[in-house]
N, C-alpha and C positions, 0 to 999 in steps of 0.2 A: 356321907356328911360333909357338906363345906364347911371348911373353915375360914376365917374372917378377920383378919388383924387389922387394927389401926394402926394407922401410921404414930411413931410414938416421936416422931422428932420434928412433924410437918409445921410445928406450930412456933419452930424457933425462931422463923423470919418471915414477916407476911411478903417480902419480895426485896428487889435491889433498893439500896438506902445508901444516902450520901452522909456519910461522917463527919459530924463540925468539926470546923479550921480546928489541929492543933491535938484532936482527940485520937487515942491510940484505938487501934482497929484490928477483927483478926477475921479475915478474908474466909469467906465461908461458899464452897462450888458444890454446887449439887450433882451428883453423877447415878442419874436415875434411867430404868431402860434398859432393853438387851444390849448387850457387849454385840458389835458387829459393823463390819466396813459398808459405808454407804452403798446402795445401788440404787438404779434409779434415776433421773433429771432431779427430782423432788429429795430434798430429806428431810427423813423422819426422824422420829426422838429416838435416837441410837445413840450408845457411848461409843468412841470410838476419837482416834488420835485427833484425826480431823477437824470433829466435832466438838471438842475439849481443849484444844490446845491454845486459843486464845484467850478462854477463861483461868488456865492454869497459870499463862506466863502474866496477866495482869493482877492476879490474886496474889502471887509471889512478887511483885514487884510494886503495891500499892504501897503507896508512904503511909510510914508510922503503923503499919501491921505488924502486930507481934507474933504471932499465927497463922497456918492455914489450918481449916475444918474442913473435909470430907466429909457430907453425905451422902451414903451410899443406899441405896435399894436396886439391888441390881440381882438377876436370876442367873447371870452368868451371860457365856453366848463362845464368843472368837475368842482363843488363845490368845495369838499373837495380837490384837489387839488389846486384850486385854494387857498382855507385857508391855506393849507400846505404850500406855499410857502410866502403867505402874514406874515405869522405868524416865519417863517426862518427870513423874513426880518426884521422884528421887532426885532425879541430875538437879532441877529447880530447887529442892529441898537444901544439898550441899553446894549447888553455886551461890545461894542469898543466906545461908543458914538460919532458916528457919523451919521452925518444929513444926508437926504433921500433926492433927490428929483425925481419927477415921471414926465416923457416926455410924454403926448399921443402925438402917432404916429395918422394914419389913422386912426385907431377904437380903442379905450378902456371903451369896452360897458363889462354888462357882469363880467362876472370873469374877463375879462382884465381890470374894471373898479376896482375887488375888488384888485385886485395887485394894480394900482393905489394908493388907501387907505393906502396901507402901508407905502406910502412917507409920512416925514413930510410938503410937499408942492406941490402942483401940477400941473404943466404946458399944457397947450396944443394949438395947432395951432386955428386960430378962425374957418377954418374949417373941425376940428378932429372932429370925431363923440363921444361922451362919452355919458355915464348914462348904460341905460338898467336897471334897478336895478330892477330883477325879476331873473323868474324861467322856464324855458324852457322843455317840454321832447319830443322825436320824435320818429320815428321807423317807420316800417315797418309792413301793413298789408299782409301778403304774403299764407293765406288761398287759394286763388282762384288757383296762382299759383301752386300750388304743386295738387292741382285738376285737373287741365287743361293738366296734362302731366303723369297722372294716378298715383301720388306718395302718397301712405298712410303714413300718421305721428300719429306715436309709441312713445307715451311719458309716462312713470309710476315713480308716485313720492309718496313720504312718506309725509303726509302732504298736506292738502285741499288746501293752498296758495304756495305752492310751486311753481308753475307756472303759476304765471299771470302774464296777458301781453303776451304771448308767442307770434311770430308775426305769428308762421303757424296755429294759433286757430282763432274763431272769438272772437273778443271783448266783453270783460263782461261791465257790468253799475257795477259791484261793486269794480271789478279793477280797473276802471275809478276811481270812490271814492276815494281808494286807495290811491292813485297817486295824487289826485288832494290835499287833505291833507298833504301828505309825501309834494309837494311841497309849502303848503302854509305854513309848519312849516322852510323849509330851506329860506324862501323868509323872511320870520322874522330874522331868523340870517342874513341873509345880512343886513338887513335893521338895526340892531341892530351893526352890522361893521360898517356901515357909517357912524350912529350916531353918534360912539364911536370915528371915528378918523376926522369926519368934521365938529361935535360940531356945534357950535354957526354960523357957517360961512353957514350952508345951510337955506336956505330961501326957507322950507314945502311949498306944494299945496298941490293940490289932483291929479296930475299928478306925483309928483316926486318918487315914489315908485310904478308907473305903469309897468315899463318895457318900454316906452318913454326912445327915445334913441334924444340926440339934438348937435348942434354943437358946437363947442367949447364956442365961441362968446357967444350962451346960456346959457350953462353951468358954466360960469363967474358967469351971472345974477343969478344962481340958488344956486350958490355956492358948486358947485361940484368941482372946481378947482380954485385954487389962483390968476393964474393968466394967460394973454394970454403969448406965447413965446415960440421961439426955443430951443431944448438943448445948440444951436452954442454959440446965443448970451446973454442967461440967465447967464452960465456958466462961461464965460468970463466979465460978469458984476459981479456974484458974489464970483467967484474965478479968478483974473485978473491975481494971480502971480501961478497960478495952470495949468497944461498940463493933458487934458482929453486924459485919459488911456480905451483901450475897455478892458477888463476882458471876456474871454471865455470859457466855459467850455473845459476842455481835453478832444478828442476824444480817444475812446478807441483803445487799442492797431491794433486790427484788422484791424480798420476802418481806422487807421495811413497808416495802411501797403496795401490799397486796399483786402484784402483779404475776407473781406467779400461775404458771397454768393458762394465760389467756395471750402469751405471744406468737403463740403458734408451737408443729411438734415439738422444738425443741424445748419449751419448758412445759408438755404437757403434761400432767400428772402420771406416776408410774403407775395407776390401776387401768387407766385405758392405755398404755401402749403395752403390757405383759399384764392384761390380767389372771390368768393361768399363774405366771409366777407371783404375782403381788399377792394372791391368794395364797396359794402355799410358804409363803413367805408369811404371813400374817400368822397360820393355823401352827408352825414352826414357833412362832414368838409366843406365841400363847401359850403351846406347850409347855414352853420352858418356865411359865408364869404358873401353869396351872400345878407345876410336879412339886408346889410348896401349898395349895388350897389357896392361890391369888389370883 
């Protein structure tokens, strides 16, 4: 069975809006999209420091903002981006002191859960998906493949761990190890973020640091979030005399002018110079969209 959510907060801002002279404002970023560092000549709708950091530092720095709003619909993705960005918000937070607050959209599981954390408050629909609060890794076994079509893989490295994991080798049990460690030490930093910014408000089981992902409505109960609610009508209960601004990152010059893709290889699109990878790059993203029925 699919399941099918609407978006419950899509409708707070039909796009960027300029605030009359004189009118108090609360700067509103959208942070939609897998968590993960660009690759590629081209980029795509990815969160990540990069990609966000110009809409952050102008959202925290618009006159007469009494707020920033975070919406988030995010499956998760990169750790360390993910902290890159939660930890931007924060420094911006206490260098302009102003208050945070975090919309889950559809999903803020995941790294879209740890962006979340960065609010000082956090909202969501009662049927948003949130939590996740683990550690994910995926890939490709593609041994057989490159067997079945007579292609021999040439790989020489300096260094006994250099290459594990590769996906055209078979899987070692000590790589496994490996990996399983590396993830159980980042699953501790997350869990030591949530701590840190949900304090006294989460109500521990033995599920809540599972990787359990639950609905808003639950997530109340567990104290993952403040409260239930839209960006529409929180925002307007708690800034009445405030006009919600969307803050967007600047597209780069190219991408203004359409010209990307047509100057030659160097801005060629990344599905014709790696489509091998753009592909499983893609089927990756969607995973991580599909493991909520989106």
């Amino acid at each position: 069975m699919e399941l099918r959510f609407g978006s419950a907060l899509s409708s707070v801002l039909p796009g960027p809006l300029a605030a009359a002279t004189g009118t108090r404002t609360v700067s509103v970023v959208r942070l939609q999209g897998v968590i993960a560092a660009a690759s590629g000549p081209v980029p795509r709708s990815l969160i990540n420091i990069h990609a966000v950091e110009d809409a952050l530092k102008r959202a925290f720095t618009a006159e007469r903002a009494e707020a920033v709003a975070l919406v988030i619909n995010s499956p998760g993705g990169a750790p360390t981006q993910s902290a890159l960005v939660a930890d931007r918000i924060r420094g911006l937070a206490e260098e302009h002191q102003m208050p945070v607050l975090a919309f889950c959209e559809d999903v803020a599981a995941s790294g879209g859960y740890w962006l979340a954390c960065a609010a000082d408050e956090i909202y969501a629909h009662p049927t948003s998906l949130v939590g996740s609060i683990g550690v994910v890794s995926g890939g490709f076994g593609l041994q057989g493949l490159i067997e079945r079509f007579g292609i021999e893989r040439r790989l020489h490295t300096a260094g006994q761990n250099k290459a594990r994991l590769d996906p055209f080798q078979p899987e070692k049990a000590e790589d496994v190890e490996w990996l399983l460690g590396m993830q159980g030490e980042l699953h501790e930093m997350f869990i030591d973020w949530v701590r840190s910014r949900r304090g006294t408000a989460l109500q521990e089981n033995d599920d809540l640091f599972t990787g359990e992902v639950w609905t808003g409505k639950r997530a109340l109960e567990l104290g993952l979030i403040d409260e239930l609610g839209t960006a529409r009508d929180v925002l307007a209960r708690r800034f009445p005399d405030a006009e919600p601004v969307t803050v967007e990152p600047r597209k780069p010059l190219l991408a203004r002018l359409g010209l990307g893709g047509v100057l030659g290889p160097a801005a060629a699109p990344a599905t014709a110079l790696d489509p091998v990878g753009t592909a499983l790059e893609w089927f990756e993203q969607r995973a991580l969209w599909s493991r909520f029925g989106l």
